[in-house]
N, C-alpha and C positions, 0 to 999 in steps of 0.2 A: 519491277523485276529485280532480281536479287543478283547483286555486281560479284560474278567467281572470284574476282580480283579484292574481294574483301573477308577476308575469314574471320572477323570480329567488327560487329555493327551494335553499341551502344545504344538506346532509344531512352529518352526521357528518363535514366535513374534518380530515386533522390531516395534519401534514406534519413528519416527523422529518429532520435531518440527524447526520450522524455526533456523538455524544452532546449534542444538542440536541434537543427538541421544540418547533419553531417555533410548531405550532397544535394541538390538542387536540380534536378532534370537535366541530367549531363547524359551529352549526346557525341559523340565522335566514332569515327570507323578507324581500324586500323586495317592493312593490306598484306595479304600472304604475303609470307618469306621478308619481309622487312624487321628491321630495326627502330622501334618507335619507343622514344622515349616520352617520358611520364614525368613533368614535373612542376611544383609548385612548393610553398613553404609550407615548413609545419602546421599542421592543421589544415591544410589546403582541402582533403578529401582522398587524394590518393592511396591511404592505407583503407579506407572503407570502401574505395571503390576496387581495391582489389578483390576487400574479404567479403562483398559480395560475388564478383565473377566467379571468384572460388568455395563458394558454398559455405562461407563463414557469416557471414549475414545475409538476411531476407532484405529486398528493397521494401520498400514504402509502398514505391510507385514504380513503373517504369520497364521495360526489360532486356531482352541483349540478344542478337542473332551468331550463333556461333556454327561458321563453316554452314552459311547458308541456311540455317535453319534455329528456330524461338527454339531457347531451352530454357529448363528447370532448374537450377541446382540448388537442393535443398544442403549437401553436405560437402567437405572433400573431395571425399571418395567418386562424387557424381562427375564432378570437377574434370580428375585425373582421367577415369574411363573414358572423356570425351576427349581425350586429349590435350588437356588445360591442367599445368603444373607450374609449381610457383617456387623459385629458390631463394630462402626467405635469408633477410641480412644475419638472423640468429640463425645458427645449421644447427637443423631437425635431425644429426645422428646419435647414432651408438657406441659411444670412444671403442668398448670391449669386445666390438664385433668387427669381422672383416670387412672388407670393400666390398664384396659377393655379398655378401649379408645383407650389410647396408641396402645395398640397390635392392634386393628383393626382403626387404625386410615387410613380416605380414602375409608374404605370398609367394615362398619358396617354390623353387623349380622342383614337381615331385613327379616320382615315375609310377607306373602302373597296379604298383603295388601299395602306392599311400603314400610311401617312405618320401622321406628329401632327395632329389635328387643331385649329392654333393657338385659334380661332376659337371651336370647338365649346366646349375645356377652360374660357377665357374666360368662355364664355358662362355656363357650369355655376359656376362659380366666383362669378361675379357674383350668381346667382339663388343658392346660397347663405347668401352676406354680407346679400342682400337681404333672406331670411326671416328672419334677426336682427336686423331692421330697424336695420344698421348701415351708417354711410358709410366703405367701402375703397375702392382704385383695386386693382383685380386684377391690375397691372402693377407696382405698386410693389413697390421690392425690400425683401426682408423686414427685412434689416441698416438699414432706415430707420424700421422701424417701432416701434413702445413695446413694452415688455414684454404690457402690457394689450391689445396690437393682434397680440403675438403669438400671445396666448391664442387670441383669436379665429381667428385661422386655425388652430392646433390644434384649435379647436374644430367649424369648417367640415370639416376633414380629416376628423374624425369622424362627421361627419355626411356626407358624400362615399359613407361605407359603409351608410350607410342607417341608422346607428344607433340605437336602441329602447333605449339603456341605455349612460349616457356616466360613466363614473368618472371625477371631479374632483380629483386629489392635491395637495391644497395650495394653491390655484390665487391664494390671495390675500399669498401670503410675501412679494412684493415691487408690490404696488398699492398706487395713493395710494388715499387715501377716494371721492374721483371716480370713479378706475375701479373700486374697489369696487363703486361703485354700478351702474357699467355693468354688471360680471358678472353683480350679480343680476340686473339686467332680463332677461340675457339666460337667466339660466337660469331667471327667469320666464315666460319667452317657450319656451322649451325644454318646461316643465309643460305650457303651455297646448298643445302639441301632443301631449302624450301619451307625450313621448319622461323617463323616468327619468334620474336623476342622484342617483348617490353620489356625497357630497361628503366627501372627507376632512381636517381640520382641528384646528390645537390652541386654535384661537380660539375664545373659548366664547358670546360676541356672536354671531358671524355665524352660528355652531348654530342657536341661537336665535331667529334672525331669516328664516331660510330654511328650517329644516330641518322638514319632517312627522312624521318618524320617527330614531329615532337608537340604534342597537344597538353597547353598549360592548365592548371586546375587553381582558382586563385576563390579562398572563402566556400568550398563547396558547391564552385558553379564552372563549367567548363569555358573557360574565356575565348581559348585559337586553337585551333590545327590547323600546322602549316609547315612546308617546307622545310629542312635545316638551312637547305639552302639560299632560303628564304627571309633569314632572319640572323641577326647578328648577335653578339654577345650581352652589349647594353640592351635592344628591344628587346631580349629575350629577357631578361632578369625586370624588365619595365612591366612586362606582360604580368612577372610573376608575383613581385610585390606590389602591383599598383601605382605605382609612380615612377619617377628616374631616380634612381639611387645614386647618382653623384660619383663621384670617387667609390669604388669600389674599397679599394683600403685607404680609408680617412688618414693619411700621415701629419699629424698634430704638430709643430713645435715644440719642443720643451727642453727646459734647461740643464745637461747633464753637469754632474758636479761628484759631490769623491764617491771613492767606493765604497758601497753597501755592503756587497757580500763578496768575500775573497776564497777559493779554494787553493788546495795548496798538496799536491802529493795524494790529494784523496784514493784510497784504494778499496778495494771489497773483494779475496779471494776468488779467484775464478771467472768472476764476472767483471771487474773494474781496477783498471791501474792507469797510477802515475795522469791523476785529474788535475790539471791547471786552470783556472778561469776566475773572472770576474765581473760582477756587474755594476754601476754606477747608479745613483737617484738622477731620477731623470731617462735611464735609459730603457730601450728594451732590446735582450740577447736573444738572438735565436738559437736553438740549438737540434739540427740538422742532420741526416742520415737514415742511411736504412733499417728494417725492420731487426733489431737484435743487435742493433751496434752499441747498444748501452745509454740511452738519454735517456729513458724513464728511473734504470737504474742510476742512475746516477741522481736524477731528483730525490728517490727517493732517501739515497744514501743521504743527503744535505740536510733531507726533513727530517732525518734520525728513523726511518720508517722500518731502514733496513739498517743492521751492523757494519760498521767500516771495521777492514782492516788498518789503516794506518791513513794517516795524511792528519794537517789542519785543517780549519773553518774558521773567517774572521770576519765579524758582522761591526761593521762600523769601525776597522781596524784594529777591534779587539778578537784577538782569540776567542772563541767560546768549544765549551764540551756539551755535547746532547747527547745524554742519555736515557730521552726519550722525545716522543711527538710532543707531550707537554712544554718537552724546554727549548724547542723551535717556536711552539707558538708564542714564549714569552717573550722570546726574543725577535717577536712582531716579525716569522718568516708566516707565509699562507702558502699552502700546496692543493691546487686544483687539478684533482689527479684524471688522467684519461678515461676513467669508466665512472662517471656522474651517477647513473644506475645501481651500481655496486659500493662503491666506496667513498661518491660524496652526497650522495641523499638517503635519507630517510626515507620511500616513498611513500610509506603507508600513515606518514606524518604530514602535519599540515605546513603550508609556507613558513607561517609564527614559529613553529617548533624547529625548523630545519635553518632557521632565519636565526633562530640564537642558541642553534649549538654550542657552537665555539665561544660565546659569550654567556655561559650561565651566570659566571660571577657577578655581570652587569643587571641582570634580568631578577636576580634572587634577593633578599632581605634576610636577613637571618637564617638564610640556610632555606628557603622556601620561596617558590616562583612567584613573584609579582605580575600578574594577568595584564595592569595596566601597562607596567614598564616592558614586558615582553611585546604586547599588541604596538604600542608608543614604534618600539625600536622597527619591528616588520612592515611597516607602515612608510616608516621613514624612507628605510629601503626599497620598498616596492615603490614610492614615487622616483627614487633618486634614480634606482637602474630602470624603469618603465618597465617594471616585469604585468604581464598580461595575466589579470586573477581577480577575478570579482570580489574576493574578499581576503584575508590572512587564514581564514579557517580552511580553503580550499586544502585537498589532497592533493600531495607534488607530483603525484602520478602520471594525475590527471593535466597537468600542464603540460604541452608543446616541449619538444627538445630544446630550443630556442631560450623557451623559460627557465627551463628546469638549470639550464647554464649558468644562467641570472642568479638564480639564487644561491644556487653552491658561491658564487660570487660574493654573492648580498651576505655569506655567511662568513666570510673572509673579511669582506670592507667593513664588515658592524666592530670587529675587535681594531679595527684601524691598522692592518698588516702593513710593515715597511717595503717588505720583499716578498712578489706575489711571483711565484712557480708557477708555470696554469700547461699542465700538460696536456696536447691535443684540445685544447680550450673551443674547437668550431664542430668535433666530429660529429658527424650524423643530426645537425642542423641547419637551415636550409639557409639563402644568400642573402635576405634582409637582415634573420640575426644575426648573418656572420659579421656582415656591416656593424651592427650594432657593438657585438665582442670586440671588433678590432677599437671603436671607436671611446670605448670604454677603457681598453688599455690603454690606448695615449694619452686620453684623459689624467689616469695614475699613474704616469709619468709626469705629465703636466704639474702635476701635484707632489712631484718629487719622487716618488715609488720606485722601485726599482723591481724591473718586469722581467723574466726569462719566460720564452716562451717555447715550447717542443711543439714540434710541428712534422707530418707526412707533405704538407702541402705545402712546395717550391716556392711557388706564387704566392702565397701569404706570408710567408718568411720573409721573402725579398719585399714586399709591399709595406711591412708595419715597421721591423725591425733593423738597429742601428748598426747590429753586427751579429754576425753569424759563429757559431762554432759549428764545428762539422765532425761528426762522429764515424768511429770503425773499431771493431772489436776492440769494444769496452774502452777504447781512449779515447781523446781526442786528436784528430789527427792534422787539423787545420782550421784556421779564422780566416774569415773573409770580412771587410771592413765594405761600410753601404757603397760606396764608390764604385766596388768592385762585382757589386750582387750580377748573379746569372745561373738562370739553373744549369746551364753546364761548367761554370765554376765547382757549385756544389757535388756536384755528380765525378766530376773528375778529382775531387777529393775523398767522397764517400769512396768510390767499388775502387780506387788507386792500389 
């Protein structure tokens, strides 16, 4: 007999693709009105066991009782009607349209005579926002709104369908701690109605702090469901990679010695002033604050990416001028910028080709790609960082987050970079590659390198790094030396 206390019952899914088996007869229940989170490492199964429940793939095998009753979902659309909606880590909007739009976009509020009904959508829109006791204007246009403000209209969208069971993907890869804090309200506000939320994440905090229940997926086979309360940090991460992960942030020894790379007055109009800082061979800087305080800009001002207004740059104690990305790289800086996807891979290239970008001059003979010497060099790499790829001709697409890391990496270490930048270097990868990344940077330290790393996540700053800078509109506004690490150090420098 069919438990009322279960509104989603899993049964034997698997899901094969041409000599792949994505999922493996994975079976677990989830329980009205809870909080269940959803996690395993990249490649685990969880994005395919979504986009089946959601009508985006057919299983195999297998199939799934929702609110008591075997269903179909051939599409989407079948998906939402049952009230099954998904707020995906990329937002599905409209910058150009309003927040009313948004939430009924496809299937405007219309009156009797055909027309939109302007008015009606508004209104419904508004009551909505209302019962997430949040303040929007239902007019405002979306392209104005925060990342955090557009969750919430994805999240209103979802609820627009009446939904009884709302999957979370990610939803906190780019929140500050503040709106952190919003989402939980509101997906406490969500519980208290009764309406379910899987949340899926590689953050093992926010598990923790929200989750009821938490069923791990490890190789496309469903391993535990079980309690939160149930289980602790280490079992939990033991569960997901398969073995005990050890030190969570491997802290290497390594010898610091002089300074690498010095700024000095760096400024950039509007967005950056009055930069001071430095890093050592040997060490790794973090650099710390909230969403807009200026750390990426600031990377990127150092790589030449973006135009400085005024200040020095002194790499090995000499002054230098960049006047472009070119004359960073020559002078052995690497920059592993936050959005791997966008602006450090190729994807539709293979490992080999993304593997010696930055190194054509090494890879070419007279102005023309040497096949052996490219393959030679992708090779080397993929043994040296253990990037997961059956071959170098693979598509980087096609690679895990985790991987796809790696190589933006592999494509920096092949030119032998003195000073590696590595912005947001773990996002949206799950806790055995994080382990890995962290272990790799002390590594090149070890090796003399000299590391800055920008980071959202307190915990991994304080775990890897030697010293901390702390950023606040566009300056820096304080260093914390390892001695002194604590996220409330940090925090009460950032919002000071």
């Amino acid at each position: 007999m069919d438990n009322p206390e279960v509104i989603l019952d899993i049964r034997g899914l698997t899901k094969e693709f041409p000599g792949v088996r994505a999922l493996c007869e994975v079976s677990f229940q989830v329980r009205r009105g809870s909080v269940h989170a959803l996690v395993g490492e990249n490649g685990a199964g969880k994005s395919t066991l979504i986009k089946i429940l959601t009508g985006v793939y057919q299983a195999t095998s297998g199939d799934f009782l929702f609110k008591g009753k075997k269903v179909r979902v051939e599409k989407p659309l079948d998906a939402q009607r049952l009230g099954l909606s998904v707020v995906h880590q990329e937002l599905k909007l409209v910058e150009t349209l309003t927040i009313a739009e948004n939430i009924f976009l496809g299937r405007p509020q219309s009156s009797k005579s055909g027309l939109v009904n302007w008015s009606a959508m508004r209104r419904e829109a508004k009551k909505l926002i209302d019962e997430l006791h949040i303040k929007l204007d239902v007019d405002e246009e979306v392209s104005r709104l925060s990342i955090a403000q557009k969750q919430i209209v994805e999240i209103c969208k979802a609820l627009s369908f009446r939904a009884d069971l709302i999957i979370m993907d990610e939803p906190s890869a780019t929140l500050t701690e503040n709106e952190l804090e919003c989402l939980f309200d509101i997906i406490a506000n969500l519980k208290e109605r009764g309406i379910t939320v899987i949340y899926i994440s590689h953050r093992m905090d926010e598990i923790f702090k929200i989750a009821d229940t938490v069923s791990v997926l490890r190789d496309g086979a469903h391993i535990r469901t079980l309690p939160i309360s149930e289980v602790d940090r280490e079992q939990l991460i033991s569960l997901m990679v398969g073995r005990e992960l050890g030190n969570e942030y491997p802290k290497l020894p390594a010898e610091i010695t002089d300074v690498a790379l010095e700024v000095r007055g760096l400024a950039r109009e509007g967005v950056l002033q009055d930069i001071n800082m430095h890093v050592r061979h040997g060490e790794i800087v973090g650099f710390a604050g909230l969403v807009g305080a200026g750390r990426t800009e600031t990377a990127r001002a150092i790589f030449a990416a973006d135009r400085i207004t005024s200040g020095q740059i002194f790499v090995n104690g000499k002054e230098v001028h960049f006047n472009s990305v070119r004359d960073a790289i020559r002078h052995r800086i690497a920059f592993v910028s936050e959005d791997r996807k966008q602006q450090g891979l190729v994807l539709g290239m293979s490992v080999k080709h993304n593997v010696s970008l930055v190194d054509l001059d090494n890879v070419c003979v007279k102005g023309l790609m040497n096949e052996r010497r490219e393959r030679e060099l992708a090779w080397t790499m993929i043994k040296k960082l253990a990037i997961s790829t059956p071959n170098e001709e693979k598509e980087t697409r096609l690679l895990s987050g985790g991987n796809q890391q790696k190589v933006v990496l592999a494509k920096w270490l092949a030119v032998d970079s003195d000073i590696m930048i590595m912005d947001e270097p773990t996002r949206g990868i799950d806790v055995g590659a994080k382990a890995e990344i962290y272990k790799l940077m002390c590594q090149m330290a070890q090796q003399g390198k000299a590391v800055i790393m920008i980071s959202s996540d307190m915990p991994e700053l304080i775990g890897v790094c030697d010293r901390i800078y702390v950023m606040r509109d566009g300056t820096i506004s304080g260093e914390i030396a390892r001695e002194n690490f604590s996220q409330e150090a940090i925090l009460n420098i950032a919002i000071a």
